[in-house]
C-alpha positions in Angstrom: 289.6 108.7 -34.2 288.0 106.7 -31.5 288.8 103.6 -33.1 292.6 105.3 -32.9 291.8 105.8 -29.3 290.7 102.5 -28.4 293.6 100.9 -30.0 296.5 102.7 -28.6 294.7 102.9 -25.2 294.6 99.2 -25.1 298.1 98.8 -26.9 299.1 101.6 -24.2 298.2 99.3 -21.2 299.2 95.8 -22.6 302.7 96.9 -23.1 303.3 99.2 -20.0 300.4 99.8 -17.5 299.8 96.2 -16.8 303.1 95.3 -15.7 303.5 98.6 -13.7 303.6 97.9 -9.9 301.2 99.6 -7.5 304.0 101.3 -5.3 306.6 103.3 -7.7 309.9 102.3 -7.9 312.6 103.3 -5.9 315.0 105.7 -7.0 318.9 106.1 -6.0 318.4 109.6 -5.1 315.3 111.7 -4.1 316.4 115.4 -5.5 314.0 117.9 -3.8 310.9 119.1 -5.1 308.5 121.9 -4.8 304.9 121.7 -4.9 303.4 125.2 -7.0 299.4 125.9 -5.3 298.8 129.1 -7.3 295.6 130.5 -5.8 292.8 132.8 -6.5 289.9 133.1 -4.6 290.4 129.7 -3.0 289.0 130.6 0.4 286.7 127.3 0.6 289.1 125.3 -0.8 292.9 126.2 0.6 293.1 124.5 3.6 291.5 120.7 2.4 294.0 121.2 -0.6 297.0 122.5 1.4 296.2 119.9 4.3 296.4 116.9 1.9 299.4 118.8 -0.4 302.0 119.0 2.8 301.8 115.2 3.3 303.4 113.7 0.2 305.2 110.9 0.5 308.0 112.0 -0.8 311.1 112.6 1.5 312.4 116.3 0.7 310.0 118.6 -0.6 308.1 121.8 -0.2 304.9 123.6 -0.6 304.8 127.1 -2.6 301.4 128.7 -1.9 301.0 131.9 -4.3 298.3 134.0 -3.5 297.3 135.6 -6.9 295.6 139.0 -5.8 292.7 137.4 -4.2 289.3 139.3 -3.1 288.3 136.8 -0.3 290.1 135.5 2.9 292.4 133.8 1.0 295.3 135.4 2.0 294.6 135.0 5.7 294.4 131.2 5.4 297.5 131.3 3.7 299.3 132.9 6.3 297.1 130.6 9.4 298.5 127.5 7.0 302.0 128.6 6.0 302.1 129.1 10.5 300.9 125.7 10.9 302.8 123.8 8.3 306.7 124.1 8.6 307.6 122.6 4.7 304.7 125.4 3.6 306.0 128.7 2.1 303.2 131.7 1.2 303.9 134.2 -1.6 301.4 136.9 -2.0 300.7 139.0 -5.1 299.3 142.7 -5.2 296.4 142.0 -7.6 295.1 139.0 -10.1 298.2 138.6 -12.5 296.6 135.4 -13.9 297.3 131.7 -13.2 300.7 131.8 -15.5 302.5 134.6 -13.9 301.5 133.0 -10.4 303.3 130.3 -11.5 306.1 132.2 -12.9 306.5 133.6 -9.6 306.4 130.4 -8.0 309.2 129.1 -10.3 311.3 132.0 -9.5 311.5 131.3 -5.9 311.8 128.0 -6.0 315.3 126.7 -5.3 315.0 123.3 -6.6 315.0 122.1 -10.0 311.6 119.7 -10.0 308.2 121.5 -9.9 304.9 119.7 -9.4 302.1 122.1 -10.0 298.5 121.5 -9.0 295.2 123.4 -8.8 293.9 125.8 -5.9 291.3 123.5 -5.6 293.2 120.2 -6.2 293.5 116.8 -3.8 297.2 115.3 -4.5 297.6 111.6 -4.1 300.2 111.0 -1.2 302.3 108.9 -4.0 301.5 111.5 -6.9 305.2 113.1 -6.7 307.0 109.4 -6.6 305.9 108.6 -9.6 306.2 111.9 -11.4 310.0 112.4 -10.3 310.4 108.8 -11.3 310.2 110.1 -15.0 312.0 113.4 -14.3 314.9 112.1 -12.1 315.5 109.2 -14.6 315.3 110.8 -18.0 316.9 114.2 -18.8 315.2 114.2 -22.4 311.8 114.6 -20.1 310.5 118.4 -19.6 307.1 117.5 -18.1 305.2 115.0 -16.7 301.7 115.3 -16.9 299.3 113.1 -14.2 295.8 111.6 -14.1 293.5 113.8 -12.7 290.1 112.5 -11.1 287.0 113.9 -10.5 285.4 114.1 -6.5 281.9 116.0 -6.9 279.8 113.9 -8.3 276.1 114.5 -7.3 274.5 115.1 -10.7 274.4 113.8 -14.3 277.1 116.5 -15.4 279.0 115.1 -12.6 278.9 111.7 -13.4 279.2 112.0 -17.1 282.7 113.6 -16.5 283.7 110.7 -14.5 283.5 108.4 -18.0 284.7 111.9 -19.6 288.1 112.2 -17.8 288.7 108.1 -18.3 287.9 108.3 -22.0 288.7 111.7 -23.7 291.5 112.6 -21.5 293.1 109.1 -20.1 292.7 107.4 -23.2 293.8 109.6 -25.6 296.8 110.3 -23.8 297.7 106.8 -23.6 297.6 106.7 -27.2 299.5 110.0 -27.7 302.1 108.6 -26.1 302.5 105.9 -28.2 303.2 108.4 -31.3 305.7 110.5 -28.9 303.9 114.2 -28.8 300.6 114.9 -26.4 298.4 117.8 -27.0 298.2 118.8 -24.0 299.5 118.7 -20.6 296.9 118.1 -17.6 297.4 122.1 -15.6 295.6 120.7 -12.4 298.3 117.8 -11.9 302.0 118.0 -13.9 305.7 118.2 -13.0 308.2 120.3 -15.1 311.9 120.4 -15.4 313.0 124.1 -14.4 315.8 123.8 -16.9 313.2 123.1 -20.2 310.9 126.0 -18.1 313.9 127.9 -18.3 314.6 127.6 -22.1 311.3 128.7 -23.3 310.8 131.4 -20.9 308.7 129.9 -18.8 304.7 130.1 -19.1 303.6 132.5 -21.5 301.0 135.4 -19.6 298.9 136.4 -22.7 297.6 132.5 -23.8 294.0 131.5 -22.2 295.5 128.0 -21.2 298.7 128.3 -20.0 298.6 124.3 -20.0 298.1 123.6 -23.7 300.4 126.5 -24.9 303.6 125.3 -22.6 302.7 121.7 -23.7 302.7 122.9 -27.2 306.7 125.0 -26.1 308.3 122.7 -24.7 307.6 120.1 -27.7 308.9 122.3 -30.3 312.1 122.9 -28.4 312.7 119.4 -28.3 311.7 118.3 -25.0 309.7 115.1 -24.3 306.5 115.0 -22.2 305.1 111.9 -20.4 301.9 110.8 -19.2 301.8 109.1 -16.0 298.4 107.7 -14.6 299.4 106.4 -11.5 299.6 109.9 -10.2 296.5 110.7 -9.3 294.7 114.3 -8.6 291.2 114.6 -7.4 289.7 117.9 -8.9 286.3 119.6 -8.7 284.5 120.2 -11.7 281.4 122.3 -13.3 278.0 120.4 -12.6 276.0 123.5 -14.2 275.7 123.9 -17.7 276.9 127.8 -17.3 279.6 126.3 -15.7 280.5 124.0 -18.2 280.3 126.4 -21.0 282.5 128.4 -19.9 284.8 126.2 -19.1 285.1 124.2 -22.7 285.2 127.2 -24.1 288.4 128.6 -22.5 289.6 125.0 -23.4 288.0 125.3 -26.9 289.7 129.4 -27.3 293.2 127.8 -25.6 293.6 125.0 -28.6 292.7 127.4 -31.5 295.1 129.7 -29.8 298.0 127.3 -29.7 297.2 126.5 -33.6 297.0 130.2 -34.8 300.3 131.2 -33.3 302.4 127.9 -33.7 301.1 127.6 -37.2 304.6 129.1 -38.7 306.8 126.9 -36.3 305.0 123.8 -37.0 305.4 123.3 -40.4 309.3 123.2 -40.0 310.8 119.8 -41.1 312.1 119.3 -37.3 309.0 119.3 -36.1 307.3 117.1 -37.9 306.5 114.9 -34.8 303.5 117.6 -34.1 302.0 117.1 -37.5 299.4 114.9 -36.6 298.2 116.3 -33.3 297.9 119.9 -35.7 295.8 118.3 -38.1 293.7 116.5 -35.6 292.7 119.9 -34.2 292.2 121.2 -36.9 290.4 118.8 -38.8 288.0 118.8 -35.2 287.4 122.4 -35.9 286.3 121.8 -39.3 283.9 119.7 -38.5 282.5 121.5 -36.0 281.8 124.4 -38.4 280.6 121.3 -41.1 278.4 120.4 -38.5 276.8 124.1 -38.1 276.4 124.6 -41.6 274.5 121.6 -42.3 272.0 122.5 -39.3 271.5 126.0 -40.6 270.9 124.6 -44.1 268.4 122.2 -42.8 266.6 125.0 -40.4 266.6 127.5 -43.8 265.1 124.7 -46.1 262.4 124.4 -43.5 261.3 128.1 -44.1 262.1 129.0 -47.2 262.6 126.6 -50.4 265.9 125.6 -51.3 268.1 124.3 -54.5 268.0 120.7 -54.6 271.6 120.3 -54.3 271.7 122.8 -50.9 268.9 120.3 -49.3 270.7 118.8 -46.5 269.3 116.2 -43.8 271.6 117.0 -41.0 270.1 113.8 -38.6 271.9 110.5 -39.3 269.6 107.1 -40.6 269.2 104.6 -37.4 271.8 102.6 -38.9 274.4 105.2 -38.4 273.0 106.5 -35.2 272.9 103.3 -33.6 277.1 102.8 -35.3 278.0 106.1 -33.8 276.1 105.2 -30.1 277.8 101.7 -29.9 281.3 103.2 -30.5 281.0 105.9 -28.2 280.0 103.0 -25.3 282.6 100.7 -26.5 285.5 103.3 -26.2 283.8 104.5 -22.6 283.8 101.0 -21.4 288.0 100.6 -22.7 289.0 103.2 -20.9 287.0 103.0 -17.6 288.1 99.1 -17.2 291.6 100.2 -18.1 291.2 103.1 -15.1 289.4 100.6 -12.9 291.9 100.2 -10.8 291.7 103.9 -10.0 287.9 103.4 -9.7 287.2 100.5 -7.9 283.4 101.4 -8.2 283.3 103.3 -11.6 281.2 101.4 -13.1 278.5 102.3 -11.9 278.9 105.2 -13.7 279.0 103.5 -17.7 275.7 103.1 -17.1 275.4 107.1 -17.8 277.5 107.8 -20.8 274.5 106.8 -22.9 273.8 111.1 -22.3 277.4 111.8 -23.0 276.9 111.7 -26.8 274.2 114.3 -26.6 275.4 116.6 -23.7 279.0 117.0 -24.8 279.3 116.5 -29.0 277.2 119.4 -28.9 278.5 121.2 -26.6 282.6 120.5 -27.9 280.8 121.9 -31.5 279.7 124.6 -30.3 282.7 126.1 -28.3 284.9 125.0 -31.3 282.6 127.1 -33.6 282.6 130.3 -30.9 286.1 129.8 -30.0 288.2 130.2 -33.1 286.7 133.7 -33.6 287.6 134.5 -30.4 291.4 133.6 -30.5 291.7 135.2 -34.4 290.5 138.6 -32.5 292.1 138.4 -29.4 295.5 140.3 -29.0 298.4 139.1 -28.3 300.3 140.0 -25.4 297.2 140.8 -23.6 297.1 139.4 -20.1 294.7 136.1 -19.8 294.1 136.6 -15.8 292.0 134.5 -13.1 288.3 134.0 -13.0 286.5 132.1 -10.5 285.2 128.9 -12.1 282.2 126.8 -11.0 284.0 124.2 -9.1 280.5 122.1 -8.9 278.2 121.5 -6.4 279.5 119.5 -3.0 276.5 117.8 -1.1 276.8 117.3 3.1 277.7 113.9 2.3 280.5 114.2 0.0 283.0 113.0 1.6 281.3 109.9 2.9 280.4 109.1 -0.6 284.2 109.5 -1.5 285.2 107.3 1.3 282.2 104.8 0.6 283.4 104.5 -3.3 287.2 104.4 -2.2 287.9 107.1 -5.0 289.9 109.5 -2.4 292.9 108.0 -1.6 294.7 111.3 0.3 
């Protein structure tokens, strides 16, 4: 699959990317927008993302702040903010309905047709709703736009990996989803819907761990198409702990096995056949992942106890192999971050660190897989997935002047 990657990535930007202009085009009409913030617990974060959110350059749009039950002084920053900001509207929830129903809510309120939805924590590029509307505005086959989101902290070798991470995994296999019409998954930090496609599926379903994946997943099978745009940029905050991390893949990991267990029906129907290969994909990853476990367990058993000839396994790969599997992983890192290097003017610097990524991440993307199935075959549906705080990373004095220094922030 990474040789898939590679391909389409590259085939991706030769036929579009490199002809696209850096300014997007201009439209006949500008139909108004509004920007969704839902928000939970965002009381170190609202007013960097809300300050940066109100100054699109976009010429009629607003800013839907929804305040999803939070515990801290959220609540009274949204209200300081929505004072301050005329084109900023606050809605306040009771208590913690989840991230879906926030932006449920949002939707409902909304007059306008385009939605842009971003993260509590979230830095929209001025130009980020230009060149998402350009998609919408232009196309009424498209439901959703999904963006490029970026990452800002930084300061440690989780950091840093993710950098090559969001370039490679994300940006490039997007590119090459494209090519075959049907993504996996839209981006839920950075992505523009249609209200009218919203409308038909019933918006986001309440009871899925990732909203993001499962409306991706909707909209598809109703026929809608969904675009990937990566000239509109997000810059998002990230996990730099490894508890942080966890967590985080494994909501990922339990929102993809979700999607697969209760789609499985719809899927197989003859007019859907364009989400054939992104099924299989998945699940062939998860099958590997529990290949992958059984083969270490073998291995650890035949070094205790003796073991049929044909059960003994040697789960670690000749040099050959190893040195096959390191150079592929390097070559698809270095594709993608010179095809995003003009979104990271200075991200190089940071190939020289995806040496760890093999390590760090295959392991950890095996082991969520293996945890997280079990987890979506017992979980019920209909039961509300709701917010929890996630590590949003560690942010050092000098963040900002690093940003500034690397021209990655471009609010």
């Amino acid at each position: 699959m990474a040789y898939v990657w590679m391909i389409g990535g590259i085939y991706y930007y030769l036929l579009w990317e490199r002809y696209t202009p850096s300014y997007p085009p201009a439209l006949a009409d500008y139909p108004p927008v509004s920007i969704l913030v839902p928000c939970h617990n965002e009381g170190d974060t609202a007013r960097e993302t809300l300050g940066v959110v109100v100054k699109q350059n976009y010429p009629d749009f607003e800013v839907i702040a929804i305040n999803d039950g939070s515990t801290d002084n959220t609540a009274e920053i949204l209200d300081e903010l929505g004072e301050q900001y005329d084109n900023l509207r606050i809605l306040h929830l009771a208590t913690n309905q989840g991230k879906a129903m926030a932006l449920r809510k949002g939707a409902l309120v909304s007059p306008n047709e385009f939605l842009i939805c971003i993260d509590g924590d979230a830095l929209l590029d001025q130009n980020a709703a230009l060149w998402m509307i350009n998609h919408l505005a232009t196309d009424p086959t498209i439901g959703a736009v999904t963006g490029n989101p970026r990452i800002r902290n930084r300061s440690t070798l989780l950091g840093k990996l993710q950098v090559g991470e969001f370039s490679s995994i994300i940006g490039l296999i997007k590119r090459t989803q494209q090519l075959y019409g049907r993504l996996f998954a839209v981006s839920g930090v950075i992505v523009g819907f249609r209200k009218n496609a919203l409308q038909e599926i019933d918006y986001w379903n309440v009871d899925m761990v990732t909203e993001d994946i499962d409306v991706t997943w909707r909209l598809q099978l109703a026929g809608w198409e969904i675009r990937y745009e990566p000239n509109a940029l997000c810059w998002i905050l990230m996990p730099e702990t490894l508890k942080g991390l966890w967590k985080q893949r494994l909501r990922w990991s339990q929102g993809g096995s979700e999607v697969i267990i209760r789609y499985f029906k719809s899927i197989w129907r003859w007019k859907s056949r364009s989400m054939w290969p992104l099924y299989l994909e998945y699940a062939t990853s998860i099958f590997w992942a529990y290949c992958m476990v059984f083969i270490f367990l073998l291995w650890f058993i035949g070094l205790i106890i003796p073991l049929p000839h044909y059960l003994v396994v040697q789960p670690f790969a000749p040099s050959w192999f190893t040195t096959l599997l390191a150079t592929t992983c390097l070559a698809q890192f270095a594709i993608s971050m010179a095809i995003d290097s003009r979104f990271e003017q200075k991200g190089g610097k940071y190939f020289y660190w995806m040496i760890w990524y093999p390590i760090a991440y295959w392991l950890l993307t095996t082991l969520t897989s293996v945890v997280a199935l079990p987890k979506a075959l017992l979980k019920k549906q209909g039961e509300r997935a709701v917010w929890v705080s996630p590590d949003r990373g560690l942010k050092p004095e000098n963040e900002n002047e690093d940003e500034n220094e690397d021209d990655d922030n471009e609010e």
